[in-house]
N, C-alpha and C positions, 0 to 999 in steps of 0.2 A: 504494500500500500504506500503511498507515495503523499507526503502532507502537504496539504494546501496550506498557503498563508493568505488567509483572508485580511492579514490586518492591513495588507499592501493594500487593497483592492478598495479600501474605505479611504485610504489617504486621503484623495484627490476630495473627495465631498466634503471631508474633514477642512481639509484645508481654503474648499468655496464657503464654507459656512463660517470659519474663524473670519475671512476677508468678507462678508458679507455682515457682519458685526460690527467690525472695525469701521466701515465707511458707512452704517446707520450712525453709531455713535459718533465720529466726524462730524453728519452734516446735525444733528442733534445740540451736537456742542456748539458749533456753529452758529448755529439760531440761536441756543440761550445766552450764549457772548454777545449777538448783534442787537439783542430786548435788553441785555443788562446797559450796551453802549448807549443807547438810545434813553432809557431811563437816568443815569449820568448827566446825559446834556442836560440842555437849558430845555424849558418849558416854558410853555404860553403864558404869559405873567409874571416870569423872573424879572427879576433889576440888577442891572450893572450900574453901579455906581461909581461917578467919580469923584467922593468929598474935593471939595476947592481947597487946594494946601499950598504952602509956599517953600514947600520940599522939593527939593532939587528931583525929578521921575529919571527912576533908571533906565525906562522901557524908551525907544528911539520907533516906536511903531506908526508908522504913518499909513493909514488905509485906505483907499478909492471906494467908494461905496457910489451906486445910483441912489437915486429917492424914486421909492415906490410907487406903485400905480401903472398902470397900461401907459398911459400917454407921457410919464415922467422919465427923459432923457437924460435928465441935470445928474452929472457928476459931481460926489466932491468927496472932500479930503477929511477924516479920522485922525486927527493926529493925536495921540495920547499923553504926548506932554502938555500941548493946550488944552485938551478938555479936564485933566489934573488939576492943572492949574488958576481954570475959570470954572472947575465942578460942573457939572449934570451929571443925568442918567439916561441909561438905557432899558425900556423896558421892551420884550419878546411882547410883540402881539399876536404874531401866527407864525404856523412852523407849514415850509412846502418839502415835500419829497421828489418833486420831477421838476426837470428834466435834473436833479441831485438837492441833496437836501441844504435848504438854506432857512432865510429867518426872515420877517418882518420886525422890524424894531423902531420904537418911536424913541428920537432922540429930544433930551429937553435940557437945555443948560442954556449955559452964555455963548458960548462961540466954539467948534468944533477945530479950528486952526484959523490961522493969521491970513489975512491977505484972501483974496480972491476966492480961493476954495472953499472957504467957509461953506458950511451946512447950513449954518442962522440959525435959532436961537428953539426952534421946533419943528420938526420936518420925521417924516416916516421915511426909513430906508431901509431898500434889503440888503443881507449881508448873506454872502455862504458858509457853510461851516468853519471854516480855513480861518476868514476872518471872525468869526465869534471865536472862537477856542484863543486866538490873539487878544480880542478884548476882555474878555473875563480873566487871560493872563494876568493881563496889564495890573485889571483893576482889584486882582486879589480874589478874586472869584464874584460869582455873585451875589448881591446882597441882600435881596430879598424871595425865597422861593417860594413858588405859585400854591396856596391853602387846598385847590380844589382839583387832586390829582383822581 
């Protein structure tokens, strides 16, 4: 009699099923990493603030942002040592996710930078992620988060 080894003969399924684990668990992880990232950011109603200080800002961040709305073209300039230094805030009004995720934010202070780019003193503008993650740098995080999650 001649012995079979059946244990070869299971490998191959053993081994589709270990890899068949492995890339559930992947795209699993995956997803609860990109709902925990998501939960992290900013929310519709946080505030970035920037107290008015006469501390030297370490951040050199200067931003392009448009002002909101369909028909609004107007570019202007985030600089964050003048908005430090002449205080406002930023509050999140709406979050968009297409064509990538970006923000609606209404800016309210004295002046967003010197000279011509100014924003002016209240204006909605949207920013993309890139630049929120820069301004809440800037400003220490944000300072007030939204009650009605």
């Amino acid at each position: 009699m001649i012995p079979t080894n059946d244990r070869r003969s299971g490998e191959p399924y053993a081994a589709a099923a270990i890899m068949a684990a492995v890339i559930i668990a992947g795209i699993l992880l995956t997803t609860g990493l990109r709902r925990l990232a998501d939960d992290w950011g900013p929310q519709t109603g946080d505030i970035i603030s920037f107290p008015a200080t006469n501390i030297p800002s370490i951040s050199t961040a200067s931003i392009t942002v448009n002002a909101a709305g369909a028909s609004a073209s107007r570019a202007c300039v985030l600089d964050v040592h003048v908005m430090q230094k002449s205080g406002g805030s930023l509050v999140v009004e709406a979050m968009r996710f297409e064509p990538e995720r970006g923000f609606q934010v209404h800016w309210a202070g004295v002046r967003t930078s010197d000279g011509l780019e100014d924003c002016g003193d209240s204006v909605d503008l949207d920013v993309n992620s890139a630049q929120m993650g820069a301004l809440i740098f800037a400003a220490g995080g944000t300072g007030v988060k939204a009650q009605n999650r």
